[in-house]
N, C-alpha and C positions, 0 to 999 in steps of 0.2 A: 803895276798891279798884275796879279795872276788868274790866265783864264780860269772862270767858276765852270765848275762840270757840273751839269744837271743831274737833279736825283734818278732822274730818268733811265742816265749816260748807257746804262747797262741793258735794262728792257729794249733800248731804243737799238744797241749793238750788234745784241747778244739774243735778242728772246722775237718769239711769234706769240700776236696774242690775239684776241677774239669779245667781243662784248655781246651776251647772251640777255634775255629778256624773262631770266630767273634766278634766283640764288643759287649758287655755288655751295652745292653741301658737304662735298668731298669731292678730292683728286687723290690720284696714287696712278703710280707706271706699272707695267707688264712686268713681268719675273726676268724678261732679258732687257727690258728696260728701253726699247724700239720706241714705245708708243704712251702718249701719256691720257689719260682719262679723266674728266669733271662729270661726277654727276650734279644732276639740275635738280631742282624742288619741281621741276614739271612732268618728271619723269623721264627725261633725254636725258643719254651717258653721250657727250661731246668730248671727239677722238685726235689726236694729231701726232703723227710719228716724226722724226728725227730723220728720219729721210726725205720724208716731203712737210717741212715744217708750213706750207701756206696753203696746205690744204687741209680741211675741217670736214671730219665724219657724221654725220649724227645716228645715233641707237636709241631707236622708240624702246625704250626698256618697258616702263610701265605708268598704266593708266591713274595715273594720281601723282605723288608726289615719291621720290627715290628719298629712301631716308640712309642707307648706306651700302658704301663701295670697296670692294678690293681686288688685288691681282686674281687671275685662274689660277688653274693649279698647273696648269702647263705653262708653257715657255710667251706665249702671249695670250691677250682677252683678261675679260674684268668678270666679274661676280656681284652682283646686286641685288638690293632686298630694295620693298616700297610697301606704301599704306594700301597697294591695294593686293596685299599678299602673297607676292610672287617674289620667288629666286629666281633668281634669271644669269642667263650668262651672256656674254657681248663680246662676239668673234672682233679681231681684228680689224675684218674689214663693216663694221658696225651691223652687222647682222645680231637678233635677239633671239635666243632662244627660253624655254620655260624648264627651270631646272625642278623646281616644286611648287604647288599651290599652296596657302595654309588657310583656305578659306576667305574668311575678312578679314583675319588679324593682321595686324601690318609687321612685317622683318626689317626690325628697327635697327641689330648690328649685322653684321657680316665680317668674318674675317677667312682668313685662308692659307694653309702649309704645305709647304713641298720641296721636299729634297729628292734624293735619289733613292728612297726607301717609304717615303709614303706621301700620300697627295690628301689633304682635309679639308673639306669647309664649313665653318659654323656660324650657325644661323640662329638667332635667338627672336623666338614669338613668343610675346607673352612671357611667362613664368618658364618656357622651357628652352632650353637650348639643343638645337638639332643639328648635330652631327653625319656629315656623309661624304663619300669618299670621292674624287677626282673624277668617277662619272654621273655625281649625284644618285648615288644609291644613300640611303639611309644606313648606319652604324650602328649609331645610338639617340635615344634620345632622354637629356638629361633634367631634371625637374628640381626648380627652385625655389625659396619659399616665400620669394614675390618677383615681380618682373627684371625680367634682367636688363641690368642700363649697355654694359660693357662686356667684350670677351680679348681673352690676351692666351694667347701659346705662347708657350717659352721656343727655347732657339733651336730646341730639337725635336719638338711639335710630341713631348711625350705627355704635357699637360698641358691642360688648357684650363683658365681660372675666367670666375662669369663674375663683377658684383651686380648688387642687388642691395635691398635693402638689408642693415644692420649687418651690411660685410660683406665678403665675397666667397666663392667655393671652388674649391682647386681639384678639381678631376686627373686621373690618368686615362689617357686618351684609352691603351688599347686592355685596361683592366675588365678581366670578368667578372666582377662585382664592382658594382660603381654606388663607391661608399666616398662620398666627398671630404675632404680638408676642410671642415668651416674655420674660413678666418673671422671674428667677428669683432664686429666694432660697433656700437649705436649709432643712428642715423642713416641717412638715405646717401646713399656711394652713388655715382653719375658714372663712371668710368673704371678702366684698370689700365693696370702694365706691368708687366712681368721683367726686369732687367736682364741684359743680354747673358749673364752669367747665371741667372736661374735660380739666386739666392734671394731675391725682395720681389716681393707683392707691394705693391702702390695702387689707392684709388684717389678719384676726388671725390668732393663731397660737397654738399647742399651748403654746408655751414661754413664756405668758403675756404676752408686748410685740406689738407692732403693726410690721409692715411696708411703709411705702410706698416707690414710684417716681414719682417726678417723670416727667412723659413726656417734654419738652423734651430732654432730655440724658441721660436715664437714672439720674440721682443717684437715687440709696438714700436711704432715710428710716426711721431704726429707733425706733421708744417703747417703752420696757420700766420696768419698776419695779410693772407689777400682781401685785397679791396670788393673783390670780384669773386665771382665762380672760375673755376678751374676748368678749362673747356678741352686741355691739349697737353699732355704729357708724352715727352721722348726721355728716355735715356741715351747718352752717349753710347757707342760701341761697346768701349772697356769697361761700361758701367760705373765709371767712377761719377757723374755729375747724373742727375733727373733736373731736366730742364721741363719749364711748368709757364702756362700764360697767366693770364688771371688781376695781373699786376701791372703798375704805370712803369715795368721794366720786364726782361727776360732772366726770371726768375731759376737760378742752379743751385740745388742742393748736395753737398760730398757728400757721396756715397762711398766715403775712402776716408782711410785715417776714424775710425771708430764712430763718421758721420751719418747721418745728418744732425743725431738726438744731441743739444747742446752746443750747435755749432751753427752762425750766422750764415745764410744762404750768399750765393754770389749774387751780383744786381750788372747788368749788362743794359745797355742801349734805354735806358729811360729818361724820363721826365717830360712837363707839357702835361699833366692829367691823361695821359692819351697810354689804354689800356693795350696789352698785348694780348692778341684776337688768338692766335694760332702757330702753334712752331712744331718744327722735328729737328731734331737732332743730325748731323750728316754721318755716314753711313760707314768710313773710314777714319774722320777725323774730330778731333774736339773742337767742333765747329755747330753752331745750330743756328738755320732761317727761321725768320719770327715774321708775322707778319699784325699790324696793329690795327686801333679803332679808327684812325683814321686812312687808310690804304699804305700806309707804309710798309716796305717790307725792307730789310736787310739780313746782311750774313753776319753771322759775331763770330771771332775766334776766344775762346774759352780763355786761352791761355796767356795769351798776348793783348786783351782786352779790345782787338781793334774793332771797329765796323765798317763794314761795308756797304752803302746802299742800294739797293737792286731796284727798285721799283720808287719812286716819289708817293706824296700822299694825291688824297681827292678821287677815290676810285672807291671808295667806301669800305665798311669794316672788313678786315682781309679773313674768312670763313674755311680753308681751307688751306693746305701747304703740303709739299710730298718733295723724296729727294727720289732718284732713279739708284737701282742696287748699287750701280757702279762709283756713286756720288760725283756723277757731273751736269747730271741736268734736273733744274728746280722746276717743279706746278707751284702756280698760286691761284687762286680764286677768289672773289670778295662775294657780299650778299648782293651787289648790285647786280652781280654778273658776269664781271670782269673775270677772264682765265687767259692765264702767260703763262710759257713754255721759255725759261729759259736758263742756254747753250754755256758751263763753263768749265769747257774741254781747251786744253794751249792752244793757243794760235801764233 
């Protein structure tokens, strides 16, 4: 008989991890990919860099609950929004600072761009989406015509698209008249994603399927057939696959070959009733980590159909997932609390 490897084998090898006494709402890495970041539902941004993986930071971000998280604009530190109004930013060494008030409203998304030509971060309160630059100065501020669920920049941070209800709205970032792109679709949209080549808009949506627009032409692009809501959409690098949770599998649509309209999605890593909580895409390759309802997580290779398992189940539903720029080191989070860091650089 051959020895059995524990689903574990890898976490237990390869990763640091940490059991917190709050849901895991989001993770994501620094821009150099040093340090990795869990925000909490208690308002704690908890820290661990790749230098010193067995020590643990914590950042009072904010007084309530953090509803989301992303890299700064610089080379390390996070950016967060919470219910209790505040952008906030979280040096390295877990210090908080207060990047804007918005009163009571709570800053439900947050995301964030930066090359060698410009630094962004967008904060959506309410119905508006607030735009401001690398020192948190205010830009713009753009108004929608109901709350915004989702924000996505494309890859060279010249647009940025918000959904909302009955669609989403596709801005240019540094236009003097900020006359919006309505994509429109009926129904309540939850999210967006903009594909690495700049050509499709993708939401999810209430009514369990996915909505994309082609930009090119404006063609509609509908996926539907999930069991579930659609919590988590990556695309691949090349943009050829939108990989999607929602599903008792890790759900791929071609985005290649005249796809997705009329063409069977891929089905990876299912079965068991046991839905998939959360995935991204990895960063270099046709590879995406998923992570499911009951704490599993694994890597799939697209191509090759294989899996990988990274994490065993019993850790509860996996809530969050991030890759580092570099694609060699994975976060995960579940709602129990649970956050792993880990390490899959050669050895």
């Amino acid at each position: 008989m051959g020895e059995t490897v524990s689903a574990d084998h890898i976490l237990q090898t390869r990763g640091t991890q940490s059991q917190f006494d709050a849901f895991v709402v989001s993770a994501c890495f620094d821009r150099e990919g040093g340090q990795a970041a869990f925000g909490l539902g208690d308002g704690t941004v908890r820290l661990v860099s790749r230098l010193n993986p067995n020590t643990w930071l914590t950042a009072e971000a904010h007084d309530g609950a953090l509803l989301a998280l992303a890299p700064n604009t610089a080379q390390t530190g996070f950016v967060s929004g919470g219910d209790d109004g505040a952008l906030m930013r979280i040096a390295a060494d877990g210090t908080a600072s207060r990047i804007a008030k918005f009163g009571s409203k709570w800053v439900e998304k947050v995301e964030s761009f930066a090359d060698g030509k410009s630094r962004l971060i967008a904060a959506s309160v309410g119905k508006h989406l607030h735009l401001l630059d690398g020192a948190g100065q205010t830009l713009k501020v753009l108004e929608h015509p109901s709350s915004v669920t989702g924000i996505a920049f494309d890859a060279k941070g010249k647009r940025v698209a918000a959904s909302h209800y009955n669609g989403a709205s596709l801005w240019f970032v540094a236009s003097k008249t900020d006359n919006p792109r309505r994509l429109e679709w009926k129904g309540s949209h939850l999210g967006v994603v903009f594909s690495p080549d700049g050509e499709n808009v993708v939401t999810s949506m209430q009514e369990n399927s996915l909505h994309g627009w082609r930009l090119a032409d404006g063609q509609h692009m509908r996926m539907s057939g999930y069991p579930t809501k659609t919590t988590s959409l990556s695309f691949t690098k090349n943009s050829k696959w939108l990989a999607s949770s929602g599903a008792e599998s890790i759900v791929l649509w071609p985005f290649h070959g005249g796809g997705p309209m009329g063409k069977a999605p891929t089905e990876l890593a299912g079965g068991d009733n046991v839905i998939c909580t959360a995935l991204a895409c990895h960063p270099q390759h046709d590879a995406v980590a998923a992570g499911f309802s009951d704490g599993l997580v694994v890597m799939a290779d697209i191509n090759q159909a294989r899996i990988l398992p990274v994490a065993g189940t019993g850790r509860g539903p996996v809530s969050a997932i991030a890759w580092s720029a570099d694609g060699t080191h994975l976060a995960f989070g579940t709602e129990t609390g649970f956050a792993a860091v880990v390490d899959f650089t050669k050895r």
